[in-house]
N, CA, C and O atoms as a GROMACS GRO file, in nm:
protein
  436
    1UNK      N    1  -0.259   2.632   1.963
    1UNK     CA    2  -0.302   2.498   1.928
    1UNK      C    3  -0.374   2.497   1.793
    1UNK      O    4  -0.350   2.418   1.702
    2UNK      N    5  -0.470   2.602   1.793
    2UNK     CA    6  -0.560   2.585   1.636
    2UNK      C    7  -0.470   2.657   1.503
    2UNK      O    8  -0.495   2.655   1.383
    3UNK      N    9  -0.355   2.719   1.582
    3UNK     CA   10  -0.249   2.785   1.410
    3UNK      C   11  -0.171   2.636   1.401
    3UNK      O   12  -0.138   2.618   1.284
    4UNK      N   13  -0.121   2.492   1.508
    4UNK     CA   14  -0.055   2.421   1.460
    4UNK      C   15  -0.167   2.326   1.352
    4UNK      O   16  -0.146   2.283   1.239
    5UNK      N   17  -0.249   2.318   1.410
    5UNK     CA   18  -0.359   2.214   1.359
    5UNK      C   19  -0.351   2.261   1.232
    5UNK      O   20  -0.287   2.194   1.150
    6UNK      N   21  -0.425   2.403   1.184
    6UNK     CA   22  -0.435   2.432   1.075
    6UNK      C   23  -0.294   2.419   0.948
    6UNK      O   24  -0.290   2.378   0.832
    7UNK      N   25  -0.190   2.480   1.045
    7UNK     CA   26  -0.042   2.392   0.976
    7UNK      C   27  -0.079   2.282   0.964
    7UNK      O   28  -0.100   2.250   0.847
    8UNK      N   29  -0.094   2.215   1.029
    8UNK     CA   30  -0.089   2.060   0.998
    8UNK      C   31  -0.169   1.991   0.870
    8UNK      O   32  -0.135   1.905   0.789
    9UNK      N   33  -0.273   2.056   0.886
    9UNK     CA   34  -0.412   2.063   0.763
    9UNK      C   35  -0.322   2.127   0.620
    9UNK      O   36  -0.320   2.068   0.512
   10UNK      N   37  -0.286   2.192   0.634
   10UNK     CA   38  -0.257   2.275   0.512
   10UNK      C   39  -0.097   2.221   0.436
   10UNK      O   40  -0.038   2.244   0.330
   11UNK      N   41  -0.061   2.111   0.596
   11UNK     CA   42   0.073   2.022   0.481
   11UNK      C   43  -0.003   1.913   0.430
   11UNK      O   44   0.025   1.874   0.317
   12UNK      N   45  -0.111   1.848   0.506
   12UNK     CA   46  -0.174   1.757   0.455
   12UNK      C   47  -0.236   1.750   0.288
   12UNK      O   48  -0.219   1.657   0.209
   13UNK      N   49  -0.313   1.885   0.264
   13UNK     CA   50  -0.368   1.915   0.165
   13UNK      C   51  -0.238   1.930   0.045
   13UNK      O   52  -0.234   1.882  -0.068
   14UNK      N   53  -0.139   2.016   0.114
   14UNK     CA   54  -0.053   2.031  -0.013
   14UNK      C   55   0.020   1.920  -0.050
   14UNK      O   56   0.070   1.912  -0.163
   15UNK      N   57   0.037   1.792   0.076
   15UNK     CA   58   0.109   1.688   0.025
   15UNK      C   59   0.008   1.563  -0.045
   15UNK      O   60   0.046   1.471  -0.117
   16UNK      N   61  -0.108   1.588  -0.006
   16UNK     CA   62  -0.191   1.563  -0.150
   16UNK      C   63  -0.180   1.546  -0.317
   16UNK      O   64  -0.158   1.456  -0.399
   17UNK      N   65  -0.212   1.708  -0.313
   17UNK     CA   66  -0.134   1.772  -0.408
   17UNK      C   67  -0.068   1.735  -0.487
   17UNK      O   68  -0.097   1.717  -0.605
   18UNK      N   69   0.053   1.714  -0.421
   18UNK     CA   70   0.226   1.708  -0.454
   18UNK      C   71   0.215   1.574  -0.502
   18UNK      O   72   0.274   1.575  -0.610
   19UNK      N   73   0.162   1.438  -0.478
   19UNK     CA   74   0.132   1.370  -0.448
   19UNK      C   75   0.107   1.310  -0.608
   19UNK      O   76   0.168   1.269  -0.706
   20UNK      N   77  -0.002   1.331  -0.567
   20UNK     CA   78  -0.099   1.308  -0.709
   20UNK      C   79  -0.030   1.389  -0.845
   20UNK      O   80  -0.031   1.336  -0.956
   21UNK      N   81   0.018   1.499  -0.824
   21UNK     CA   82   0.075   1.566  -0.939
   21UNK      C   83   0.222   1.469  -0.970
   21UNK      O   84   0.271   1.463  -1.083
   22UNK      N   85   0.262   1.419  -0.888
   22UNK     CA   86   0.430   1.259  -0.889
   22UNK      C   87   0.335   1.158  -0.947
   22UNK      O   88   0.362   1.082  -1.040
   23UNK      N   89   0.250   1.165  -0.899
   23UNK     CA   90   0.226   0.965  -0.932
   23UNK      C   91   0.125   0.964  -1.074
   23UNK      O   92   0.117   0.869  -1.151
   24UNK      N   93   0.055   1.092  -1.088
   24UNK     CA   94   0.010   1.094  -1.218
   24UNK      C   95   0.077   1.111  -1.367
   24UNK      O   96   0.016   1.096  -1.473
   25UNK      N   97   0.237   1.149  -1.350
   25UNK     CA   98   0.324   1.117  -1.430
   25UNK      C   99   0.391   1.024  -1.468
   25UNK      O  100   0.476   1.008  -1.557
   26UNK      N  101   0.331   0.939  -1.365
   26UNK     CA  102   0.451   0.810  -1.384
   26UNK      C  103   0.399   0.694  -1.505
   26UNK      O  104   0.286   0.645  -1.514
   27UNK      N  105   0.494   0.672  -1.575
   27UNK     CA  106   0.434   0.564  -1.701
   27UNK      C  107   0.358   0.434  -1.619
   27UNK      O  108   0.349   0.436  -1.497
   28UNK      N  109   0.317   0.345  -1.683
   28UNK     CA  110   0.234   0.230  -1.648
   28UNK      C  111   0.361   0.149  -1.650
   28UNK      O  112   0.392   0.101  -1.541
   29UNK      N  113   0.427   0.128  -1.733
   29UNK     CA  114   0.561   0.004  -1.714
   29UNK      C  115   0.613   0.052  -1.556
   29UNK      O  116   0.645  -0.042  -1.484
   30UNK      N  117   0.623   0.179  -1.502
   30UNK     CA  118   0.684   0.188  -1.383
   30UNK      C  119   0.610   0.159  -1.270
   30UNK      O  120   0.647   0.176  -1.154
   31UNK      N  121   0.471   0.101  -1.319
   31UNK     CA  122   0.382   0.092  -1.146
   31UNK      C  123   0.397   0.003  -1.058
   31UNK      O  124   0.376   0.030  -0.940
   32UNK      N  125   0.432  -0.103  -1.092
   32UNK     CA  126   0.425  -0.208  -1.062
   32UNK      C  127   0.614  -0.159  -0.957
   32UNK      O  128   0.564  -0.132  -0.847
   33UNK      N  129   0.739  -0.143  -0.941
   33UNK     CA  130   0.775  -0.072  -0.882
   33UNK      C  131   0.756   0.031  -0.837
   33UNK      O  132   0.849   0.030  -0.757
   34UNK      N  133   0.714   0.115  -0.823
   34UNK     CA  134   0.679   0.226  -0.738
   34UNK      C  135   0.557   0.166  -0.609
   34UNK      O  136   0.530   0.217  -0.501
   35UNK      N  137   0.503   0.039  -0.674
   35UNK     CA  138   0.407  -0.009  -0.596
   35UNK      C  139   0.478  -0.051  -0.446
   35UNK      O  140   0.451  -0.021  -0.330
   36UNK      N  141   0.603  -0.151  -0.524
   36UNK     CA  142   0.700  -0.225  -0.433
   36UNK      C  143   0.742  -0.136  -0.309
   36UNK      O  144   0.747  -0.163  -0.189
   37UNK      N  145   0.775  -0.004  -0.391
   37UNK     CA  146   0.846   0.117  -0.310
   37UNK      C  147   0.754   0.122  -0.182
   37UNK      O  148   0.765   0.081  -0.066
   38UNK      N  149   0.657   0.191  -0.254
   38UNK     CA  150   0.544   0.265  -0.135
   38UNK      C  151   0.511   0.143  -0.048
   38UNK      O  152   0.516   0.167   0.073
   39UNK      N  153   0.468  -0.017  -0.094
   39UNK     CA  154   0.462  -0.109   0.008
   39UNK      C  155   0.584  -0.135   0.124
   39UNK      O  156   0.543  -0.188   0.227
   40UNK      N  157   0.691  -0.111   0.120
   40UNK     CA  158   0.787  -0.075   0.192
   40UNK      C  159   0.836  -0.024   0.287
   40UNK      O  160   0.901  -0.065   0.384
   41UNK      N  161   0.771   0.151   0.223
   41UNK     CA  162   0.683   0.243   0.316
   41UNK      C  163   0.617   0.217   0.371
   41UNK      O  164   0.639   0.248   0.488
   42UNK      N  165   0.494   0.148   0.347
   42UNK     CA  166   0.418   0.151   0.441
   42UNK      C  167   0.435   0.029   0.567
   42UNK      O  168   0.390   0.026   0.681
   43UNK      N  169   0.477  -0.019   0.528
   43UNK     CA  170   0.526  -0.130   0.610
   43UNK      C  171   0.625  -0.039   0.737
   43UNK      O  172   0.574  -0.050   0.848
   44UNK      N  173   0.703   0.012   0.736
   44UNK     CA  174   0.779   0.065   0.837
   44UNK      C  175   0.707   0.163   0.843
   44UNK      O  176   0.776   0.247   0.900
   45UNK      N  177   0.592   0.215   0.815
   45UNK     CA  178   0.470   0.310   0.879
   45UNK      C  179   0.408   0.188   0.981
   45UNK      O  180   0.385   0.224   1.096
   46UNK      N  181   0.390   0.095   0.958
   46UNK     CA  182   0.280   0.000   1.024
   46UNK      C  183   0.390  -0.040   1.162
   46UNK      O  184   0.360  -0.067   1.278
   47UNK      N  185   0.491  -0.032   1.113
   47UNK     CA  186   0.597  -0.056   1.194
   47UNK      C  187   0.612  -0.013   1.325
   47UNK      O  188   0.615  -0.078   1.430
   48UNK      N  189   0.626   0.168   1.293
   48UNK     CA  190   0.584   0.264   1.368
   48UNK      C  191   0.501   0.286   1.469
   48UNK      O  192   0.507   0.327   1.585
   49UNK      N  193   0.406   0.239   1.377
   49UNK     CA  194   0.271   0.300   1.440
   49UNK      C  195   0.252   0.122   1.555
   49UNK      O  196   0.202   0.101   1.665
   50UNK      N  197   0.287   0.075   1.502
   50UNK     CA  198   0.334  -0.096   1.623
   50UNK      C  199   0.386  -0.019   1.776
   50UNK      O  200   0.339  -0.009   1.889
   51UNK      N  201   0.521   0.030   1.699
   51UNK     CA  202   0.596   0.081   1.812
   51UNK      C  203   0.487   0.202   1.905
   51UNK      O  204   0.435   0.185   2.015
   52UNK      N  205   0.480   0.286   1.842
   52UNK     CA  206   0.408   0.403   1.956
   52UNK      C  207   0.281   0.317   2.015
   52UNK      O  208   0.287   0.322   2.138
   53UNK      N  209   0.211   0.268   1.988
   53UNK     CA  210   0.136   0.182   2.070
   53UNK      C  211   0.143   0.090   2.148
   53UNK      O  212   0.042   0.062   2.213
   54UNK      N  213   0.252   0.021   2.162
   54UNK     CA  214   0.314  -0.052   2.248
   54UNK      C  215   0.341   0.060   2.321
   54UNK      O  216   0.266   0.056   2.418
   55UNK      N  217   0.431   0.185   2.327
   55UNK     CA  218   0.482   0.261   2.412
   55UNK      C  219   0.386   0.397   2.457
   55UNK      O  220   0.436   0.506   2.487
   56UNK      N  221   0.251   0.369   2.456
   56UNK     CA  222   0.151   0.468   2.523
   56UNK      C  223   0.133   0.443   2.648
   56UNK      O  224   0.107   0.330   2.688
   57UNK      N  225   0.143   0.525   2.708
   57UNK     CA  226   0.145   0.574   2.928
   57UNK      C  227  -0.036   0.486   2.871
   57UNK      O  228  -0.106   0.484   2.770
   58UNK      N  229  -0.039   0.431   2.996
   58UNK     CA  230  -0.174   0.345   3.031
   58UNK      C  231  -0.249   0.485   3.066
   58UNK      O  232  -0.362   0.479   3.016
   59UNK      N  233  -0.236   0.567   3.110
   59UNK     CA  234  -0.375   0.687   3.117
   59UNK      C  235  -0.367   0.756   2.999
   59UNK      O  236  -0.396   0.876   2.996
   60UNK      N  237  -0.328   0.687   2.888
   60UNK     CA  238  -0.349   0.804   2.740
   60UNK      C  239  -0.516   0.789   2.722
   60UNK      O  240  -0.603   0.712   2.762
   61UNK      N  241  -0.506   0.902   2.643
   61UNK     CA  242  -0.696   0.887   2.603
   61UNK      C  243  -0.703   0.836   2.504
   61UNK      O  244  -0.630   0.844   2.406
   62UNK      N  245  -0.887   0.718   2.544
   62UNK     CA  246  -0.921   0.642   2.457
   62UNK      C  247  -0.909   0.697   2.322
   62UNK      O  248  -0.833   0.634   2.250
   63UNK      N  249  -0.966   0.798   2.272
   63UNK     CA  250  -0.960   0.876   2.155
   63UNK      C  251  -0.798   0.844   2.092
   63UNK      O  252  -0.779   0.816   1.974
   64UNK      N  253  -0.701   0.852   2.182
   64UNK     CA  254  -0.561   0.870   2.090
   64UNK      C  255  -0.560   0.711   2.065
   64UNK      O  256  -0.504   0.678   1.960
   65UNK      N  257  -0.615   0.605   2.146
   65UNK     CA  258  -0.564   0.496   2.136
   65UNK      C  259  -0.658   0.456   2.009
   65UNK      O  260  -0.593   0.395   1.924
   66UNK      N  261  -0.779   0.473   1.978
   66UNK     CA  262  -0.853   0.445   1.922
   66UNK      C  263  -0.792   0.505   1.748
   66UNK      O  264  -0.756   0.432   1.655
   67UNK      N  265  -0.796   0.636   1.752
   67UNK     CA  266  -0.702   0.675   1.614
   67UNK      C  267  -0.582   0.615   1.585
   67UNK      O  268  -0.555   0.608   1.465
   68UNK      N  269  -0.484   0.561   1.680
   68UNK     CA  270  -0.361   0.493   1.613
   68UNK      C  271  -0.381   0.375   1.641
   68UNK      O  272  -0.278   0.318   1.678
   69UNK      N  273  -0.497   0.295   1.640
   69UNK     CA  274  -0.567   0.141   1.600
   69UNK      C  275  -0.605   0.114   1.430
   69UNK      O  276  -0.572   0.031   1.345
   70UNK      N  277  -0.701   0.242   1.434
   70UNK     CA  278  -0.747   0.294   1.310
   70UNK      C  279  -0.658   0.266   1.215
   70UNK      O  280  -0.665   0.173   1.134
   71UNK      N  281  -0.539   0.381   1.229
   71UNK     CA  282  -0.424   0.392   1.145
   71UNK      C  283  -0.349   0.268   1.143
   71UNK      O  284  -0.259   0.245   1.062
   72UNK      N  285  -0.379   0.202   1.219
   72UNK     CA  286  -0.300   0.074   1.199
   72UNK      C  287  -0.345  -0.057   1.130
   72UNK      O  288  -0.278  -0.149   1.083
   73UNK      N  289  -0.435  -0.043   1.135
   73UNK     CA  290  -0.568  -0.129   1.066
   73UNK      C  291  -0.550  -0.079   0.913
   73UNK      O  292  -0.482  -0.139   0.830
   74UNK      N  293  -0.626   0.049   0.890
   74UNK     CA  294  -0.612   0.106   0.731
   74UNK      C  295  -0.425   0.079   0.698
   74UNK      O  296  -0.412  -0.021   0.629
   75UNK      N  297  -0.291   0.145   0.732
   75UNK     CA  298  -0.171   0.103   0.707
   75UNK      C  299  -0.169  -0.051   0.650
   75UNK      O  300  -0.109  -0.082   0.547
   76UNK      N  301  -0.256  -0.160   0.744
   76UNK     CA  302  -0.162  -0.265   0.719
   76UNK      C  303  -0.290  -0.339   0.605
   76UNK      O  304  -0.240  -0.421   0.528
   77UNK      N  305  -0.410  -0.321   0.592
   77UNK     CA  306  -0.505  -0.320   0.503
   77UNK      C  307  -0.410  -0.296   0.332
   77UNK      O  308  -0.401  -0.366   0.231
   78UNK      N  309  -0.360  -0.174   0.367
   78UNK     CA  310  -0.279  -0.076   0.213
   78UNK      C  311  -0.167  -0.174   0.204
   78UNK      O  312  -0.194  -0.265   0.125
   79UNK      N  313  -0.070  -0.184   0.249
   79UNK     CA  314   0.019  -0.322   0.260
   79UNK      C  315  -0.030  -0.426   0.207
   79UNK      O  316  -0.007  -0.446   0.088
   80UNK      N  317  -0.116  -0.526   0.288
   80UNK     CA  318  -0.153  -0.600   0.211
   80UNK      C  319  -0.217  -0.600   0.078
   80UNK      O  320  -0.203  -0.679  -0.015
   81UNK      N  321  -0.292  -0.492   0.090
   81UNK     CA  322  -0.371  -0.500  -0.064
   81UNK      C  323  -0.291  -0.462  -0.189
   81UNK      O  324  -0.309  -0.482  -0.309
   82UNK      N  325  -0.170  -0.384  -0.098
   82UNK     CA  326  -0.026  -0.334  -0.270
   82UNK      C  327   0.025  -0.459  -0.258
   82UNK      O  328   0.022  -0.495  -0.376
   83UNK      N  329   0.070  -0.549  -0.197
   83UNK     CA  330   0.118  -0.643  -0.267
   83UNK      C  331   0.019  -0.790  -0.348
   83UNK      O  332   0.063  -0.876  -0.423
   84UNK      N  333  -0.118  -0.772  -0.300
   84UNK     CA  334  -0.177  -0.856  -0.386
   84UNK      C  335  -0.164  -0.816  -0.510
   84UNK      O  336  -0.146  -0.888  -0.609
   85UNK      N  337  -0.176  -0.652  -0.503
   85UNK     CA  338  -0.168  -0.588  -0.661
   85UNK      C  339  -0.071  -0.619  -0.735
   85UNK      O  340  -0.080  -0.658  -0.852
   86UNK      N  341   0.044  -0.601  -0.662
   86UNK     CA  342   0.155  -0.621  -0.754
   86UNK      C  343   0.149  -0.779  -0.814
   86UNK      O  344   0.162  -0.824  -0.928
   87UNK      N  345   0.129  -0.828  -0.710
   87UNK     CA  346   0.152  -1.010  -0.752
   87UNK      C  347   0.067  -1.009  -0.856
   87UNK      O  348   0.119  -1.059  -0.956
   88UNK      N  349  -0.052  -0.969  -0.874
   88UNK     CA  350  -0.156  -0.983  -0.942
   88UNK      C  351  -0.060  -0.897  -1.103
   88UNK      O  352  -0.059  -0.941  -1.218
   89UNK      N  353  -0.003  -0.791  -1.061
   89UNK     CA  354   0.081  -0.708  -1.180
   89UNK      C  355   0.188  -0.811  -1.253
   89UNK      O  356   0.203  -0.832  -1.373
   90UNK      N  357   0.256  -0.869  -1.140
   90UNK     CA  358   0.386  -0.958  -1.193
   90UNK      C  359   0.313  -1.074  -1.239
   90UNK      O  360   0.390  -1.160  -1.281
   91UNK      N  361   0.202  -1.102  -1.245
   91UNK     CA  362   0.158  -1.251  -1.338
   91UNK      C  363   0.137  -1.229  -1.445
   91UNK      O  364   0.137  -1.327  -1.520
   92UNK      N  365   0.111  -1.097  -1.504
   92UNK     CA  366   0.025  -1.080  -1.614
   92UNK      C  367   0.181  -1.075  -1.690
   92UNK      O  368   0.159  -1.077  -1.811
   93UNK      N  369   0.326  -1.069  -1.665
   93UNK     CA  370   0.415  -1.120  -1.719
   93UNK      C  371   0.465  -1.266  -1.761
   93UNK      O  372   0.532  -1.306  -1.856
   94UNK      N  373   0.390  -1.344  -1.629
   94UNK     CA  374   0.476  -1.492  -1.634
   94UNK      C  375   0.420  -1.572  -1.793
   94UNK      O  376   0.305  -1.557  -1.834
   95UNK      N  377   0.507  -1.642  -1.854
   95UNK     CA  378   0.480  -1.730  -1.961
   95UNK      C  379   0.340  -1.828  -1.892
   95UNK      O  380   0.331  -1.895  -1.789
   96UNK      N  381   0.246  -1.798  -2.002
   96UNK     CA  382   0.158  -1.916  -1.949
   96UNK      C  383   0.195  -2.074  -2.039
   96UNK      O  384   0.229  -2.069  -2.157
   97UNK      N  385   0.183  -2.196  -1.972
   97UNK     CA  386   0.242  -2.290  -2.056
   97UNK      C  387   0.107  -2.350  -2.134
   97UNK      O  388   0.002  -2.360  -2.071
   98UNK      N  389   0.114  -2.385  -2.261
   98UNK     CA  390  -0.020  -2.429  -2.317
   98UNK      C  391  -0.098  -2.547  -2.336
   98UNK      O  392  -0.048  -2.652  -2.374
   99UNK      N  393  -0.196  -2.535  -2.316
   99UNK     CA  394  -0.246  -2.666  -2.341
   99UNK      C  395  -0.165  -2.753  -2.445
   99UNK      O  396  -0.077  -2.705  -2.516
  100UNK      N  397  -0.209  -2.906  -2.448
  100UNK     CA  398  -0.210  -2.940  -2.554
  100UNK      C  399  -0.352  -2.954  -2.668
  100UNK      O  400  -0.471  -2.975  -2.647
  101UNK      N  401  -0.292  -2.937  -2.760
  101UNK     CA  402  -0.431  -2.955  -2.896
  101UNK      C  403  -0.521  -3.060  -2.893
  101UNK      O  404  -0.477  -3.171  -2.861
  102UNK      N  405  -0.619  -3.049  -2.915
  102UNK     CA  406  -0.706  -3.120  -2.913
  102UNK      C  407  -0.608  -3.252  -3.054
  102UNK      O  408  -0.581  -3.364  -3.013
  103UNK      N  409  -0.570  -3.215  -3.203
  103UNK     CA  410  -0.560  -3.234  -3.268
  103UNK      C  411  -0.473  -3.359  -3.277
  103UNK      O  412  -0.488  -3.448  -3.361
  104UNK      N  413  -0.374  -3.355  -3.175
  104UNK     CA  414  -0.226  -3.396  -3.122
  104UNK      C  415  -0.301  -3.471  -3.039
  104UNK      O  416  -0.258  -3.586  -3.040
  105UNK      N  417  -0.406  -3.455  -2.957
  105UNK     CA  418  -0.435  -3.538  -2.876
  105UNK      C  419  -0.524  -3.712  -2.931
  105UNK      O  420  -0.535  -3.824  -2.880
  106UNK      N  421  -0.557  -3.664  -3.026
  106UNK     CA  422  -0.641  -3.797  -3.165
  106UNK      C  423  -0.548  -3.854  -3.211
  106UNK      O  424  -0.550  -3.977  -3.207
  107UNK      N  425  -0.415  -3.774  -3.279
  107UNK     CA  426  -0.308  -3.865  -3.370
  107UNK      C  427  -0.221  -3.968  -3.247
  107UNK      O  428  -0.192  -4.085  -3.271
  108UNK      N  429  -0.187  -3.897  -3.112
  108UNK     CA  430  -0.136  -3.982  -3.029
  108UNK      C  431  -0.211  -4.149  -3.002
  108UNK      O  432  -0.140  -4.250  -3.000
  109UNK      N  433  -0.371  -4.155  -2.982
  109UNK     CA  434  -0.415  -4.240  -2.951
  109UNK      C  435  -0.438  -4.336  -3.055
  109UNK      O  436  -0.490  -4.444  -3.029
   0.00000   0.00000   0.00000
């Protein structure tokens, strides 16, 4: 039990890692997709994690039910908050339309 755990720990850490060494290469024009991507992901993580909780035996322990609440809470938290980002990313493209001039606004009247 404690050599899988520690496996388990030691993919965690390296997919860290791996992780951060991908996404710290990536240009700034590409974030705003990659954002889309991973929201995607996580969405059929939240998905998931829907499903196995619906399908837990009624004598599972509080502890397991309580960690894949957790995870489901933080998942759909990250979801929502990548796509405010992005929206918030895709505006800073849209044409803003402009006032009119003060100047234009005297010769009209």
């Amino acid at each position: 039990m404690y050599n899988e755990l520690l496996a388990n720990i030691a993919i965690l850490v390296l997919a860290g890692f791996v992780g951060f060494a991908v996404i710290s290469k990536v240009p700034n024009t590409l974030h705003t997709p990659l954002m889309s991507g991973t929201n995607a992901i996580h969405g059929i993580v939240v998905l998931g994690a829907l499903v196995v909780l619906g399908h837990l035996p009624g004598d599972a322990h509080w502890g397991i039910k309580i960690i894949l609440f957790v995870a489901l809470v933080f998942g759909t938290l990250n979801v929502v908050g990548g796509f405010v980002v992005t929206d918030r990313m895709l505006g800073m493209f849209k044409q803003r339309k402009q006032a009119p001039k003060a100047a234009e606004k005297g010769a009209d009247a």
